[in-house]
GUZAKE-259094 format. One record per residue (C-alpha): residue number from 1; residue in one letter; x, z, y. Coordinates in Angstrom, 2 decimals. Layout:
BEGIN
+------+------+---------+---------+---------+
: resi : resn :       x :       z :       y :
+------+------+---------+---------+---------+
:  NUM :    A :       X :       Z :       Y :
...
+------+------+---------+---------+---------+
END
This chain:
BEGIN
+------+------+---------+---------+---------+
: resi : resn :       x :       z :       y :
+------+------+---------+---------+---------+
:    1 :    X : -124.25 :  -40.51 :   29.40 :
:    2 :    X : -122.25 :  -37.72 :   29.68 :
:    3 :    X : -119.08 :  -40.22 :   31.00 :
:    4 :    X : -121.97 :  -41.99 :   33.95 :
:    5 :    X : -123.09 :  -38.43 :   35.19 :
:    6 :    X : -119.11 :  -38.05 :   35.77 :
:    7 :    X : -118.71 :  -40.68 :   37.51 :
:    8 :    X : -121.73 :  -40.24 :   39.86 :
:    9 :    X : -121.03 :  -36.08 :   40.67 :
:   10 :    X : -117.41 :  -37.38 :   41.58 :
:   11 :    X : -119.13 :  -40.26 :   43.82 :
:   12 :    X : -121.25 :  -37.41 :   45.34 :
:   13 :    X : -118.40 :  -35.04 :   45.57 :
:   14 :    X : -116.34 :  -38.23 :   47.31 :
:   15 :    X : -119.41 :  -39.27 :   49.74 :
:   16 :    X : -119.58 :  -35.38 :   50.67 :
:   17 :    X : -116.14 :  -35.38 :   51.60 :
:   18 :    X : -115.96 :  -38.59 :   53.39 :
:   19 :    X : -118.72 :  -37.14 :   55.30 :
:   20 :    X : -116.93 :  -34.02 :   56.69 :
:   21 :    X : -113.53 :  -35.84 :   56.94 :
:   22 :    X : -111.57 :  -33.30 :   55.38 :
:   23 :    X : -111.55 :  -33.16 :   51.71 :
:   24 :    X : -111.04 :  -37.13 :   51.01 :
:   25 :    X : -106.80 :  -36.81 :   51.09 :
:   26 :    X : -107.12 :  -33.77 :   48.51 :
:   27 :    X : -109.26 :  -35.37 :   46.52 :
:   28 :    X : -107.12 :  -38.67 :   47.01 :
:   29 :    X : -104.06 :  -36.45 :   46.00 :
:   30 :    X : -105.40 :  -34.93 :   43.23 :
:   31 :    X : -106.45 :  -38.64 :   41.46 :
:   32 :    X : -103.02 :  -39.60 :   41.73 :
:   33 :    X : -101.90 :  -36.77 :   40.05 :
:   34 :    X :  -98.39 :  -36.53 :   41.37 :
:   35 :    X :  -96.31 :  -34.16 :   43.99 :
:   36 :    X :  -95.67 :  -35.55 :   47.15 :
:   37 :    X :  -92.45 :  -34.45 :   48.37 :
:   38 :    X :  -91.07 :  -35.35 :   51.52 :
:   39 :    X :  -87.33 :  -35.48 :   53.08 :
:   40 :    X :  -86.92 :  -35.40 :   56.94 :
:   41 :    X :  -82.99 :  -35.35 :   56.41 :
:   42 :    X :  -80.33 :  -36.78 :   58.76 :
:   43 :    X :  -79.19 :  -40.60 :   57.50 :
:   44 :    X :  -77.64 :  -41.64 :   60.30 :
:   45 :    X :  -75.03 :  -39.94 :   62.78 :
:   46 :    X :  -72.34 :  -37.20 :   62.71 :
:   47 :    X :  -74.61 :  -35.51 :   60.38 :
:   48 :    X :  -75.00 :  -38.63 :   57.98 :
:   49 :    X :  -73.22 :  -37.19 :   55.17 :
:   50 :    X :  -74.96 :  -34.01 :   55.19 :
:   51 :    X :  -78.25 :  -35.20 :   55.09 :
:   52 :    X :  -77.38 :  -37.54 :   51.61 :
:   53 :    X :  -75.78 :  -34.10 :   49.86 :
:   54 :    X :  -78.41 :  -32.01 :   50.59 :
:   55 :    X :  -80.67 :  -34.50 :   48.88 :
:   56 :    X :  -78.22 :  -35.24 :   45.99 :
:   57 :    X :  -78.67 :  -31.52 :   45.44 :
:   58 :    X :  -82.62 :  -31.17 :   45.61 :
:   59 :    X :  -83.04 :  -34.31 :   43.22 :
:   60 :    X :  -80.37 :  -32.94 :   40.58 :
:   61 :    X :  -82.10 :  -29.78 :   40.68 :
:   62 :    X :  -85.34 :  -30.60 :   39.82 :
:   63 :    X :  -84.22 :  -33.50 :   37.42 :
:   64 :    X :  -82.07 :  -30.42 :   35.34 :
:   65 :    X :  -85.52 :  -29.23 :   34.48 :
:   66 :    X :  -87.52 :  -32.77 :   33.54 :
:   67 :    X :  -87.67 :  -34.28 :   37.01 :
:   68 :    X :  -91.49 :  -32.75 :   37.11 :
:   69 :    X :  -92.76 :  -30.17 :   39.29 :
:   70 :    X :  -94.83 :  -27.91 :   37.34 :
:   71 :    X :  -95.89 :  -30.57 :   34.77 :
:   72 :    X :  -96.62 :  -32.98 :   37.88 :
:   73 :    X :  -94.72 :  -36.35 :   38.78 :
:   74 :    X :  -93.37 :  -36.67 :   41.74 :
:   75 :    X :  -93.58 :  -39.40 :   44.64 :
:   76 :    X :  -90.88 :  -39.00 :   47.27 :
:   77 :    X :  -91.23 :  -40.09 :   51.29 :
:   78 :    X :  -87.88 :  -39.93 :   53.07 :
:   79 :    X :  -87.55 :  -40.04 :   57.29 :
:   80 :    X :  -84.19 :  -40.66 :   58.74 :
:   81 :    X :  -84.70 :  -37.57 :   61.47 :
:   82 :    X :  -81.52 :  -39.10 :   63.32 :
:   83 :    X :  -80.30 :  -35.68 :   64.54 :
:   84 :    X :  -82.86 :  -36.03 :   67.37 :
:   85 :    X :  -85.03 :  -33.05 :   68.34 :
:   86 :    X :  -87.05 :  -35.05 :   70.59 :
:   87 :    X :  -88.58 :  -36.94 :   67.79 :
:   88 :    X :  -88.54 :  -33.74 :   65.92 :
:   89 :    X :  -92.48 :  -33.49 :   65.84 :
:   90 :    X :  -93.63 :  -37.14 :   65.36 :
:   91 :    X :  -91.05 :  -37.67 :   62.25 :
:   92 :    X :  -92.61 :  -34.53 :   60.87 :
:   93 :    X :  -95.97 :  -35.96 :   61.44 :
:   94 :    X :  -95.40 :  -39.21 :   59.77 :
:   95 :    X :  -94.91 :  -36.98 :   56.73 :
:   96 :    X :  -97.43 :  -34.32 :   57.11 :
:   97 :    X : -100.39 :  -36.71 :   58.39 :
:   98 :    X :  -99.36 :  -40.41 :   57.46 :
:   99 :    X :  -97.58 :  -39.45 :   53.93 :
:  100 :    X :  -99.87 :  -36.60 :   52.81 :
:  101 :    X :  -96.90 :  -34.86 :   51.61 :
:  102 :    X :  -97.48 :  -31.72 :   49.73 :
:  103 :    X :  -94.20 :  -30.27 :   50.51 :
:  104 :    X :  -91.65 :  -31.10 :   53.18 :
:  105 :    X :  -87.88 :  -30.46 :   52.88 :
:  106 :    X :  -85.90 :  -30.64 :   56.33 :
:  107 :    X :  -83.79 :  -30.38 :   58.01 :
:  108 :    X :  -80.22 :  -30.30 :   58.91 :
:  109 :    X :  -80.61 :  -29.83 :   63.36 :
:  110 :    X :  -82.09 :  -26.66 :   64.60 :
:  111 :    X :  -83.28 :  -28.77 :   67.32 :
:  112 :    X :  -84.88 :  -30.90 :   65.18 :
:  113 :    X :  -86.03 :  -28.08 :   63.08 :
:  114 :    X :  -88.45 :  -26.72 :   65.84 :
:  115 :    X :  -90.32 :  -30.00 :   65.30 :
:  116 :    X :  -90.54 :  -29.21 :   62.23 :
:  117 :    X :  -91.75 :  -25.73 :   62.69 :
:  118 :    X :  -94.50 :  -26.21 :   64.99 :
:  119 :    X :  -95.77 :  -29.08 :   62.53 :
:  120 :    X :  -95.76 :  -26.61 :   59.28 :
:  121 :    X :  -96.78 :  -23.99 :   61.31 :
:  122 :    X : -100.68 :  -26.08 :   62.57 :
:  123 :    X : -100.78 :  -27.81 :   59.55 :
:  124 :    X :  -99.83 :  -25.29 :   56.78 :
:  125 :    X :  -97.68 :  -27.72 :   54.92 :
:  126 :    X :  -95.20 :  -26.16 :   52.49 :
:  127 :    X :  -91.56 :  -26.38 :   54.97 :
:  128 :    X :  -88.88 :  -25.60 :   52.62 :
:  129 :    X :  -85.35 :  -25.09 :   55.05 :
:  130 :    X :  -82.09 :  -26.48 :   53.29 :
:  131 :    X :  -80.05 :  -26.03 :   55.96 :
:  132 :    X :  -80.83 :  -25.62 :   59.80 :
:  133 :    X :  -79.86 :  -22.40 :   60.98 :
:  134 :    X :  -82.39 :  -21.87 :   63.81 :
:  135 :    X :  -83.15 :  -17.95 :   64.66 :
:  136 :    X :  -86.76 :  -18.56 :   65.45 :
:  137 :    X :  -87.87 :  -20.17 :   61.86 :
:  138 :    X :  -87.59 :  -17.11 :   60.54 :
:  139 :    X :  -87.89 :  -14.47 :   63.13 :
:  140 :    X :  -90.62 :  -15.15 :   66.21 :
:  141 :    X :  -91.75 :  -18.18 :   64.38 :
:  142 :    X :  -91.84 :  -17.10 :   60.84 :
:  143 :    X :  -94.43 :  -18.64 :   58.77 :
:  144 :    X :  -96.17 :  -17.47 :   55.29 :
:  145 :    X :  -95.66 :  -21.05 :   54.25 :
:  146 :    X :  -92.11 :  -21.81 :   56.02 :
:  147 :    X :  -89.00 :  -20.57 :   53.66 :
:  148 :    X :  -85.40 :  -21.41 :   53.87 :
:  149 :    X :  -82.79 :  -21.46 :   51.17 :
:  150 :    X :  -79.32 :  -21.62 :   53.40 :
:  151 :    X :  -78.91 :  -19.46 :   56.34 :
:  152 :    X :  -79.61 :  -18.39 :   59.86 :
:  153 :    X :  -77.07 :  -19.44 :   62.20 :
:  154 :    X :  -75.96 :  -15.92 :   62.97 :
:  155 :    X :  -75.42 :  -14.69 :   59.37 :
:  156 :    X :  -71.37 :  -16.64 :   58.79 :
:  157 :    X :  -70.62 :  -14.95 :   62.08 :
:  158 :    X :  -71.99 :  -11.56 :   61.53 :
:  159 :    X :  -69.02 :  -11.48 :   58.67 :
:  160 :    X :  -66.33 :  -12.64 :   61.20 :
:  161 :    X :  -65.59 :  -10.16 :   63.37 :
:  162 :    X :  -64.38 :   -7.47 :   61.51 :
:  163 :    X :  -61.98 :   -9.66 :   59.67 :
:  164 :    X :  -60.32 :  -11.11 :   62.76 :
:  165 :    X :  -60.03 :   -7.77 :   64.51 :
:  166 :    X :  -58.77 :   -5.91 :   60.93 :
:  167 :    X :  -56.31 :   -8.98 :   61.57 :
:  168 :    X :  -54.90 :   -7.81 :   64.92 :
:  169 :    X :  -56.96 :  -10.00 :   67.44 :
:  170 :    X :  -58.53 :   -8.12 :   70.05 :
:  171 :    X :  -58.74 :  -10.74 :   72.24 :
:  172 :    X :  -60.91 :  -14.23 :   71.23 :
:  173 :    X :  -62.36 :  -17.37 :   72.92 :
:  174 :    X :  -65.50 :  -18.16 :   71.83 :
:  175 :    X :  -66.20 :  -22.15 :   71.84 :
:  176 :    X :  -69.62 :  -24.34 :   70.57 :
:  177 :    X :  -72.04 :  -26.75 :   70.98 :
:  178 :    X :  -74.34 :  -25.76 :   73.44 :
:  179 :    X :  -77.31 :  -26.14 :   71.49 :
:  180 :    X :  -79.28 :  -23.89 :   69.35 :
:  181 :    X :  -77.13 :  -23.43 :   66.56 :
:  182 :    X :  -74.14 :  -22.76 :   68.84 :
:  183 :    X :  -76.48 :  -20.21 :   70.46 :
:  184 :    X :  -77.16 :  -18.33 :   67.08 :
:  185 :    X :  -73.89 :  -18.25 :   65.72 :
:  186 :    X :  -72.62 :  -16.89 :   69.09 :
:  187 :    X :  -74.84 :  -14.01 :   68.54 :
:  188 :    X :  -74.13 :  -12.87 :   65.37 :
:  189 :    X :  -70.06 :  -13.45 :   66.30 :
:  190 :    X :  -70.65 :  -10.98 :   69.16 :
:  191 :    X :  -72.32 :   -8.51 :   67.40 :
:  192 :    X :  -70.21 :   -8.47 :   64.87 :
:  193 :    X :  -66.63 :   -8.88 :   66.91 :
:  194 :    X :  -67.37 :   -6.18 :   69.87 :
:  195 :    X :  -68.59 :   -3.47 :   66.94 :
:  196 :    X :  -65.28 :   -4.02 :   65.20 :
:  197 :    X :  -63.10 :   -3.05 :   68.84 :
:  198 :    X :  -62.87 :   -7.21 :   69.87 :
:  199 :    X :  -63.29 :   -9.23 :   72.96 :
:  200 :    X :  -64.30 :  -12.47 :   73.70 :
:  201 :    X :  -62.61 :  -12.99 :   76.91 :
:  202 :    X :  -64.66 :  -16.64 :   77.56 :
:  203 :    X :  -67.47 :  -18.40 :   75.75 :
:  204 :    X :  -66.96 :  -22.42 :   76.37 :
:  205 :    X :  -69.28 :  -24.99 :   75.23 :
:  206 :    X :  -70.23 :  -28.83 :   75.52 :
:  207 :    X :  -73.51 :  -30.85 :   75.11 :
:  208 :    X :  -73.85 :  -31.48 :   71.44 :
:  209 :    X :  -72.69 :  -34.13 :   70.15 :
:  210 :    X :  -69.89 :  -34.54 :   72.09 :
:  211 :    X :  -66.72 :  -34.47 :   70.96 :
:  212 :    X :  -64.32 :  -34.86 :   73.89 :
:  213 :    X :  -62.52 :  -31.12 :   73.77 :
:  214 :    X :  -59.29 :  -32.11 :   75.22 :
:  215 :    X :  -60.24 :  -29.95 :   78.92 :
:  216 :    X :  -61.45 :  -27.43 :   76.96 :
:  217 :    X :  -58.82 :  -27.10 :   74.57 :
:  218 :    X :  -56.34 :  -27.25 :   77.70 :
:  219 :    X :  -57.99 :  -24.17 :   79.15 :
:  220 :    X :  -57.62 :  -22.11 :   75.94 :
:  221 :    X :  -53.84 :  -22.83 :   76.07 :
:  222 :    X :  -53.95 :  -21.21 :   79.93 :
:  223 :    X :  -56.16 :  -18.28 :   78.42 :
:  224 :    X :  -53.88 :  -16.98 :   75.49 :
:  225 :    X :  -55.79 :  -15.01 :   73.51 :
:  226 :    X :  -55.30 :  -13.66 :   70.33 :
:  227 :    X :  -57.13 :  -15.94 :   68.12 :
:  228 :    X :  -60.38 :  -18.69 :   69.07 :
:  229 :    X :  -63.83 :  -18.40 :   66.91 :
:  230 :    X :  -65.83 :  -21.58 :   66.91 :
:  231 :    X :  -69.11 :  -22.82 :   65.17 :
:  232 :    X :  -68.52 :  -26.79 :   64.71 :
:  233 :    X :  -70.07 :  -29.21 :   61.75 :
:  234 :    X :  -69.57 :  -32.25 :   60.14 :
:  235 :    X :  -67.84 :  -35.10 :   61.95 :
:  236 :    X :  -67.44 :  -33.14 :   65.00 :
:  237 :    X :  -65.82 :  -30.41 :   63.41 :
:  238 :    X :  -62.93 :  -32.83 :   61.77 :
:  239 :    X :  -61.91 :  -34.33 :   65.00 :
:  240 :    X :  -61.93 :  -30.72 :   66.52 :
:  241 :    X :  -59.67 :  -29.32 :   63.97 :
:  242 :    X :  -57.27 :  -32.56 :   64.92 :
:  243 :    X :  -57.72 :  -32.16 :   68.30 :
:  244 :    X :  -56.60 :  -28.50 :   68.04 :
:  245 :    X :  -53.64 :  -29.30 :   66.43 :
:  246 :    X :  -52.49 :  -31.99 :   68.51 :
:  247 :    X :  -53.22 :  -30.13 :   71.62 :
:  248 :    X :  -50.33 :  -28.02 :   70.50 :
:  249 :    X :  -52.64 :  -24.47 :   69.82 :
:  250 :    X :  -52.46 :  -24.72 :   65.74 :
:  251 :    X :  -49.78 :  -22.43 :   64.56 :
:  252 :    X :  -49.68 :  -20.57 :   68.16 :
:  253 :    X :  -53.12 :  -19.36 :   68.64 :
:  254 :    X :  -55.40 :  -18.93 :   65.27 :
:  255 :    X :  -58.76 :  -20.92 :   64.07 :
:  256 :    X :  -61.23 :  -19.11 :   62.93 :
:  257 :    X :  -64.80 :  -20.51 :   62.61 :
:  258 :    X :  -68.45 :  -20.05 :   60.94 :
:  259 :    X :  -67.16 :  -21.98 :   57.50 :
:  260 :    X :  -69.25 :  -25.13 :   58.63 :
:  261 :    X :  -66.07 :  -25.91 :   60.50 :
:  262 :    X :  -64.15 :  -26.57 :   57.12 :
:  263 :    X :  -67.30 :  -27.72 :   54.73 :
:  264 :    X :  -67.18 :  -31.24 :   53.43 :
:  265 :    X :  -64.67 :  -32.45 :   56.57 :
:  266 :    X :  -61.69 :  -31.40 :   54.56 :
:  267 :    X :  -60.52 :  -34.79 :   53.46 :
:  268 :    X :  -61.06 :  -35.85 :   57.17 :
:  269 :    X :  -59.64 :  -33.36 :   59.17 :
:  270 :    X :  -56.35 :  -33.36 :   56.80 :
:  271 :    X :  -53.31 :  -31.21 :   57.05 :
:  272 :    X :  -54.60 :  -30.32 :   60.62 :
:  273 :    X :  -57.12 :  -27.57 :   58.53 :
:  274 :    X :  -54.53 :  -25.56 :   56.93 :
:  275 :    X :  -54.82 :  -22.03 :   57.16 :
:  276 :    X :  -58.20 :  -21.74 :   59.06 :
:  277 :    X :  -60.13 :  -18.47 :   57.81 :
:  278 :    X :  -63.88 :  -18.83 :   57.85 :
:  279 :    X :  -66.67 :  -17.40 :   56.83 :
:  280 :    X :  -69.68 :  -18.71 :   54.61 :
:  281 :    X :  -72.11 :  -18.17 :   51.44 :
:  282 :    X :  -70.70 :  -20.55 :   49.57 :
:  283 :    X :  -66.86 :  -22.10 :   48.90 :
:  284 :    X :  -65.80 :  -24.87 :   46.29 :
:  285 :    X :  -63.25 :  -22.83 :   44.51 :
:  286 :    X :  -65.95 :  -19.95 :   43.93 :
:  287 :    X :  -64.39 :  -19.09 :   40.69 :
:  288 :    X :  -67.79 :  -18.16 :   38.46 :
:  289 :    X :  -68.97 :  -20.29 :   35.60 :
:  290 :    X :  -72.51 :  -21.13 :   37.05 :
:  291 :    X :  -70.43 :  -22.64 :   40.42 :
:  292 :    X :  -68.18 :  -24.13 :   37.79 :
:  293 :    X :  -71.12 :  -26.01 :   35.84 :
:  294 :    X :  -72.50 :  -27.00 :   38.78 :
:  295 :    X :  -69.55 :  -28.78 :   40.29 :
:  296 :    X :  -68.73 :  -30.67 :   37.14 :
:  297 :    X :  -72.17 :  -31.70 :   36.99 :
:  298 :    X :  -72.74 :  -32.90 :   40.73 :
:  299 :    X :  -69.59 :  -34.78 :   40.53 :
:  300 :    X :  -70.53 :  -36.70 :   37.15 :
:  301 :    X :  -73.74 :  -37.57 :   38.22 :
:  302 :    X :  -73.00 :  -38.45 :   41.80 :
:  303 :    X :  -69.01 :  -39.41 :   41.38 :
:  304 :    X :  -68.29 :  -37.09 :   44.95 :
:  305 :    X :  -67.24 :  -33.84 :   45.35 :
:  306 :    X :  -70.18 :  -30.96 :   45.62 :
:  307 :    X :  -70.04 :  -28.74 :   49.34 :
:  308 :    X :  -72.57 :  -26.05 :   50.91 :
:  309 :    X :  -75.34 :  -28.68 :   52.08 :
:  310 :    X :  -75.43 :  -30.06 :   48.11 :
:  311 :    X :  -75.57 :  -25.94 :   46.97 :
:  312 :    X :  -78.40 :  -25.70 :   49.54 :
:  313 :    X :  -80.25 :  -29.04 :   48.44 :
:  314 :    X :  -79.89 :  -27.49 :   44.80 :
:  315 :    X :  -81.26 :  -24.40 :   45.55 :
:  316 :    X :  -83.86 :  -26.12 :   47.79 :
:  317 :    X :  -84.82 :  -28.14 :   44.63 :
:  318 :    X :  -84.59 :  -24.71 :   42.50 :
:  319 :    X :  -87.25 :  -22.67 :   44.31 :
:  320 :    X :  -89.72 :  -25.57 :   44.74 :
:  321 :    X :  -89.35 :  -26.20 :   40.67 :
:  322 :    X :  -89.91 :  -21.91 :   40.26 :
:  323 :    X :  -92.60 :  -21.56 :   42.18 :
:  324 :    X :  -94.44 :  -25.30 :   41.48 :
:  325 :    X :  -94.13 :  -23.79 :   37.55 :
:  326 :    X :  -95.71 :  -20.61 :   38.13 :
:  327 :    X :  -98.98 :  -22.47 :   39.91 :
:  328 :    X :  -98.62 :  -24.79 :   36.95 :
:  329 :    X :  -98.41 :  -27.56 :   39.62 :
:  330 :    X : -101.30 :  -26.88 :   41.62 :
:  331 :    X :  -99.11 :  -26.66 :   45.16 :
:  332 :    X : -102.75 :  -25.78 :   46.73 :
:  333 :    X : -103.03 :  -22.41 :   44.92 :
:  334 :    X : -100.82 :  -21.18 :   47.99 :
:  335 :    X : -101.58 :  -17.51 :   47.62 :
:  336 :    X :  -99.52 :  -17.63 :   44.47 :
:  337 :    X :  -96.85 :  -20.34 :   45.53 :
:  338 :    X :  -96.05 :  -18.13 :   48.03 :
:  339 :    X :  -96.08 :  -15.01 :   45.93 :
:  340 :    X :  -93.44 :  -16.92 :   43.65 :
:  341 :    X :  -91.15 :  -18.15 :   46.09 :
:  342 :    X :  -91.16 :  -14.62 :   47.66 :
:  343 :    X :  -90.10 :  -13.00 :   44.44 :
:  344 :    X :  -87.62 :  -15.71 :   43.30 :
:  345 :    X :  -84.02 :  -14.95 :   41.85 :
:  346 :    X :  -82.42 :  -17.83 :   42.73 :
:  347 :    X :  -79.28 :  -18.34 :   40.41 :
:  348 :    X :  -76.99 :  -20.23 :   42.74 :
:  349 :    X :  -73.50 :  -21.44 :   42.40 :
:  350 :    X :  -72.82 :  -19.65 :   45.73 :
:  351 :    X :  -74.19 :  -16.42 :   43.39 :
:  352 :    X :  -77.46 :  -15.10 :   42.75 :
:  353 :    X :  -80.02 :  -14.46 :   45.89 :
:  354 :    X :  -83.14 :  -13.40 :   46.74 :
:  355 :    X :  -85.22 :  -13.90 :   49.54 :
:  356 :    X :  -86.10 :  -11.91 :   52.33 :
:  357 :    X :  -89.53 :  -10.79 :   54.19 :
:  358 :    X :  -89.16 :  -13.20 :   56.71 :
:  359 :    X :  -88.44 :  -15.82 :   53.96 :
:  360 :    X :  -84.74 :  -16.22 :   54.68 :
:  361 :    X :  -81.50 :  -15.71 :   52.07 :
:  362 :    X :  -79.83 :  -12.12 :   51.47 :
:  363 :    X :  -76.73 :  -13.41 :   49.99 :
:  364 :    X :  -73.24 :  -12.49 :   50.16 :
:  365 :    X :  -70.89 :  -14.19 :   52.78 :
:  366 :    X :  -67.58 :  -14.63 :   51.95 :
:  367 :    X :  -63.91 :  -15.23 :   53.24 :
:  368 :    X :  -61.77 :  -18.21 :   52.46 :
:  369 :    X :  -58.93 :  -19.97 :   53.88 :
:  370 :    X :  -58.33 :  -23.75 :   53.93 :
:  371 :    X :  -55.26 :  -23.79 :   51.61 :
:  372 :    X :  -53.84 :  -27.41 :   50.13 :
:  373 :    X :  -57.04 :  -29.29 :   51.10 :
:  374 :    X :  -59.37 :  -26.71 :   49.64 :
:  375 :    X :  -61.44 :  -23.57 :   51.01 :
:  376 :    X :  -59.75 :  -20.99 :   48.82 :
:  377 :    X :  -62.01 :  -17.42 :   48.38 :
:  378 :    X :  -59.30 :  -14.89 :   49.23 :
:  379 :    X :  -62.36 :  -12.08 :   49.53 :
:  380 :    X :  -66.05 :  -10.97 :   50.49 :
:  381 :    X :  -66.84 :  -10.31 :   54.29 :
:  382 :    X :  -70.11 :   -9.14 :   53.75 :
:  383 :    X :  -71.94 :   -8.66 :   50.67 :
:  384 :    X :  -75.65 :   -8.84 :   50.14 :
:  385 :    X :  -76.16 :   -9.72 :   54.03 :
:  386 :    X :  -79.45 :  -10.46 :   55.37 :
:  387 :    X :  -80.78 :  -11.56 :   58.71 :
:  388 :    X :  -82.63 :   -9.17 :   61.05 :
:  389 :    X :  -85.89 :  -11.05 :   60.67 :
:  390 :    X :  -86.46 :   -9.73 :   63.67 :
:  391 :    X :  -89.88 :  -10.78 :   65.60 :
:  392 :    X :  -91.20 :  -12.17 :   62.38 :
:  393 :    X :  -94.84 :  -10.91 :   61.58 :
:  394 :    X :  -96.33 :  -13.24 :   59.49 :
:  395 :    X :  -99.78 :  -13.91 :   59.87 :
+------+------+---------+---------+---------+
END
């Protein structure tokens, strides 16, 4: 008896739902019993490789504490986002509306993540940020449900400045992408060069992704300035580094970059890298036990070599697995998801971070030289740096 009135109040609840149109997914959801998590990652393109780290490091993560997510199995939906902001939005969607997903993990592109963004923001979805850099995600945009675990753009460069001018060069070039994350990382260079006593005598730039910087590489040689600043990543950022030195300007005129120039395009960009100084959260040689574990255990569980994007994936998969424990699972209790992510100590092999108000890292950014193949710490730029947040009032 009591097994038939079951069944018939969850018929009733079921026709009731179907009826308004909105419950019947949640209710679908909750039968299945598992997580739905979804990766909108680059698979394809210059940032290929980036894309497959960052989800090496979310799965590893989560599978160091049982593969569950607070008690719950998980289902996984992957989207090849292509690097390609115009799709930004409808690759989101396919996730959000087509997949159901409970929590969505993307992406690499600031242009891309603005799809992304406007998606989380209408539909409330969980957006947890492993790497894209964009300003607005957490400043104008912010979001009570949007939270990122890497950077903002600006935040490598704000540590940059002071160290190139404390090395005697007054005098930089400036060079990008022009695209978002070019945009940000100019900022934060500028702020923090011209407060230190620098001056970036010309910004240049190309369409990302282009990588034909033989014109603009000529005009640097005409401009002799003290040292060039740059903000470059993955594939693009190898064949720059070449291109630099076989234009003649490596050894003359110093690289510096945000320390995406020199992450995971080591190997690539070959004896060409030696002696850049950058500036990140993260390095490989971080000499700490937790970075130490971490590395060993990437590398015999994925047989490659751990960089930034894989730290980020792992700390991507580290705050979903805090906060899903807390709500014992239930991802729908968002009042105290949210709560929990906002709280989290996050015990990173980069070091330990929090978050900030506008959901973003305060982490220390430090300063490291490419030395024998490898980013080698030689010091701290900034320490316990956060972004401005600026604009964010979340709603």
């Amino acid at each position: 008896m009591t097994t038939r009135r079951l069944v018939l109040t969850r018929s009733a609840a079921i026709v009731g739902a179907a009826s308004t149109g909105l419950l019947l997914p949640q209710i679908a959801r909750a039968q299945s019993g598992k997580v739905r998590v979804g990766l909108m990652l680059p698979y394809t393109g210059t940032y290929a490789q980036l894309g497959v780290a960052i989800e090496n490091g979310v799965r590893m993560a989560i599978d160091e504490k049982g593969g569950k997510l607070g008690g719950r199995e998980i289902e996984w939906f992957k989207v090849d986002d292509e690097s390609e902001p115009s799709k930004g939005v409808e690759n989101a969607n396919k996730l959000v509306q087509r997949d159901k997903v409970d929590v969505l993990i993307g992406t690499v592109h600031s242009g891309v993540q603005m799809g992304i963004q406007k998606v989380a923001r209408e539909s409330g979805v969980l957006s947890l940020i492993p790497n894209a850099g964009v300003h607005a995600a957490t400043r104008a945009l912010c979001a009570p449900n949007v939270f990122r675990t890497s950077f903002t753009n600006s935040q490598p460069t704000l540590a940059l400045g002071k160290p190139m001018v404390d090395r005697g060069h007054k005098k930089a070039v400036w060079i990008t992408w022009k695209y978002a994350a070019g945009d940000d990382a100019l900022e934060g260079f500028k702020e923090s060069y011209t407060k230190a006593g620098g001056t970036i005598i010309k910004e240049l730039g190309l369409p990302f992704p282009n990588v034909e910087f033989q014109a603009l590489l000529t005009e640097i040689a005409s401009l002799k300035p003290d040292a060039v600043a740059c903000f470059f990543a993955g594939a693009g950022a190898a064949k720059f580094i070449r291109d630099y030195a076989a234009a003649g300007l490596k050894g003359r005129i110093p690289l510096y970059g945000s320390g995406f120039l020199t992450e995971g395009v080591l190997e690539a960009a070959g004896p060409a890298a030696e002696g850049i100084i950058t500036t990140l959260h993260y390095s490989d040689s971080l000499d700490t036990p937790r970075n130490k574990q971490f590395r060993l255990a990437y590398a015999k569980t994925f047989r490659l070599q751990p960089d930034v994007y894989a730290v980020q994936g792992y700390d991507t998969g580290q705050l979903l697995v805090q906060g899903a424990t807390v709500v014992k699972g239930n991802l729908n209790n968002k009042q105290a998801l949210y709560k929990a992510l906002e709280s989290a100590v996050i015990d990173s092999p980069r070091g330990k971070w929090t978050m900030s108000k506008s959901h973003n890292p305060i982490q220390d950014m430090y300063l490291r030289v490419v030395e024998k193949g490898e980013n080698k710490v030689i010091g701290i730029a900034a320490k316990a740096l956060a972004d401005s947040g600026a604009g964010c009032k979340m709603a």
